[in-house]
N, C-alpha and C positions, 0 to 999 in steps of 0.2 A: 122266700119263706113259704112252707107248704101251708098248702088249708089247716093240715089238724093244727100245725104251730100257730097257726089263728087261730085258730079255734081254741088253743089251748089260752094262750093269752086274753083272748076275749071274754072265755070264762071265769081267770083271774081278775080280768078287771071289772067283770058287772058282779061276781061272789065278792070281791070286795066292796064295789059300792054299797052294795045289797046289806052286805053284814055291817058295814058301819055307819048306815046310815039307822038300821034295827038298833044296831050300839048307842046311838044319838040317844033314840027313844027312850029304850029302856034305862040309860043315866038321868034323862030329866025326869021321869017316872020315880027312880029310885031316891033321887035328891030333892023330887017336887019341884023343882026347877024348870024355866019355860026353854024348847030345846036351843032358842038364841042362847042365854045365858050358859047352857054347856056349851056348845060353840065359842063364846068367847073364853070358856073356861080353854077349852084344845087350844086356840090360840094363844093362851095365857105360856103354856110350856114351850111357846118360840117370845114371844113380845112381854113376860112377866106382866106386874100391874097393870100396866098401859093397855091391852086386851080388856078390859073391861071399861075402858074410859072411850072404845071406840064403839062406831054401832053398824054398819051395813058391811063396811071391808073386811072388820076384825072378824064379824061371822061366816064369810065367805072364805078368807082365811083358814078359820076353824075348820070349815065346811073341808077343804081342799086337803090340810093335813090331816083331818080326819082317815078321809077316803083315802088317802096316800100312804097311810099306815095300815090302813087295812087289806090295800091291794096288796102293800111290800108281805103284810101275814100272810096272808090269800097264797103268794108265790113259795114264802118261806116252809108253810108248810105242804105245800107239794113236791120243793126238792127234799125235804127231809121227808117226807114217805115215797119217794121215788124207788128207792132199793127193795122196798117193798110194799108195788100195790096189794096182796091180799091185806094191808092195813086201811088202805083207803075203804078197802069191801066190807071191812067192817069198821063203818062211820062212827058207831055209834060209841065205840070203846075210844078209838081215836080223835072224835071231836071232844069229848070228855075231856081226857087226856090235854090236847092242845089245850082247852078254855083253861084244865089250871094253870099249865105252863105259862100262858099268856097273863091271865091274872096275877103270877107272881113276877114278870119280867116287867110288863106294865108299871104293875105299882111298887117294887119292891129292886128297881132300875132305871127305869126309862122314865119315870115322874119325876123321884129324888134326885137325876141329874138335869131337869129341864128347870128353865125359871120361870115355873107355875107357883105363885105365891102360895099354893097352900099344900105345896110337897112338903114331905118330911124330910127330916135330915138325915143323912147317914150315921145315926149312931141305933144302937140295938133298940133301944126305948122308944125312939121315936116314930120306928120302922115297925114294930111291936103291935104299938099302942095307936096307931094313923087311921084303925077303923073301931067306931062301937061294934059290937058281935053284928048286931041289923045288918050293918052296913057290909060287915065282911062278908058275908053270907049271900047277901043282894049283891053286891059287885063281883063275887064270883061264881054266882048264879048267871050273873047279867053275861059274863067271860066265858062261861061253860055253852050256851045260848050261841056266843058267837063263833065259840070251836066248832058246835053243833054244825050250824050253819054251812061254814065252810069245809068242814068235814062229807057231808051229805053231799052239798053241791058239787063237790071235785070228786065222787067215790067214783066216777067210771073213765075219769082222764087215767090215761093210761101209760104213756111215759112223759112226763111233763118237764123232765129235766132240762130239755133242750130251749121249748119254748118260754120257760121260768126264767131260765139262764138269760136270753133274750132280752125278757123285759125287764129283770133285774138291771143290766147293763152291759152282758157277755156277749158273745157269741150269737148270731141268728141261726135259723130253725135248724134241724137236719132231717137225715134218712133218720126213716123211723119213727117220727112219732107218730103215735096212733090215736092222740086226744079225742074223746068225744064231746067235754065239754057238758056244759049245762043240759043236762039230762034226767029225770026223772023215773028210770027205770032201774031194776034193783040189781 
């Protein structure tokens, strides 16, 4: 594997740490909630009830699919602006963009089919009606925040497909990538 495709993947995996561990935060912030109890909440959508009835494992748990969903976004959304980085160059319309996409796959898919006690169900009403206005707003506020995030921190990986591909579970690196990774220049 070349350098950049480390480098490419090592950017996916600390921009995911990074943003879902800010995601932590900002859940227990938005729910007033201590971030163990979100924690056991993430674990709740593999273990149902039982997630809350544990206390050090359940939250390391949390801790781990947290970050492991966040990496898999981290990746997702740099094969899909692969075909085109001038979208990565401009973060700021695209992180946007992904936090709502992500907001509505989250909660309006990937919740409703986990056994998190307090998913909604798949009917229109209940998928509808799953947030007060507050809530909606704050959580894809909070979503927007983590597109942001990963949006900025990948705008100057440069072809990322190969090393995404990689860690996804594809193909390792090839000719050609040029990732710079965690960069801070515009």
């Amino acid at each position: 594997m070349r350098n950049s495709s480390r480098s490419t993947i090592g950017t996916v995996l600390l921009v995911g740490v990074v943003a879902g561990t800010i995601d932590i935060g900002a859940a227990s912030f938005i729910n007033g909630l201590s971030p163990l109890r979100i924690l056991r909440a993430v674990a709740s959508g593999l273990l149902g009830k039982e997630a809350f009835a544990g206390g050090t494992s359940r939250e390391l748990l949390g801790l781990l699919l947290q970050w492991g969903i966040s990496i898999l976004i981290t990746a997702i959304y740099l094969v899909v602006t692969a075909p085109w980085p001038s979208m990565r160059r401009r973060w700021r319309i695209t992180g946007v963009l992904a936090g709502v996409a992500i907001f509505l796959v989250m909660n309006y898919l990937v919740v409703p089919l986990s056994a998190a006690p307090f998913r909604p169900h798949f009917a229109l009403h209940p998928l509808l009606t799953a947030f007060t206005p507050y809530k909606f707003v704050a959580n894809l506020l909070a979503m927007i925040l983590f597109g942001l995030i990963i949006a900025f921190s990948t705008r100057n990986v440069s072809d990322p497909t190969t090393a995404t591909v990689s860690l996804i579970g594809g193909a390792s690196g090839s000719q050609g990538t040029q990732g710079r990774g965690w960069s801070f220049r515009h």
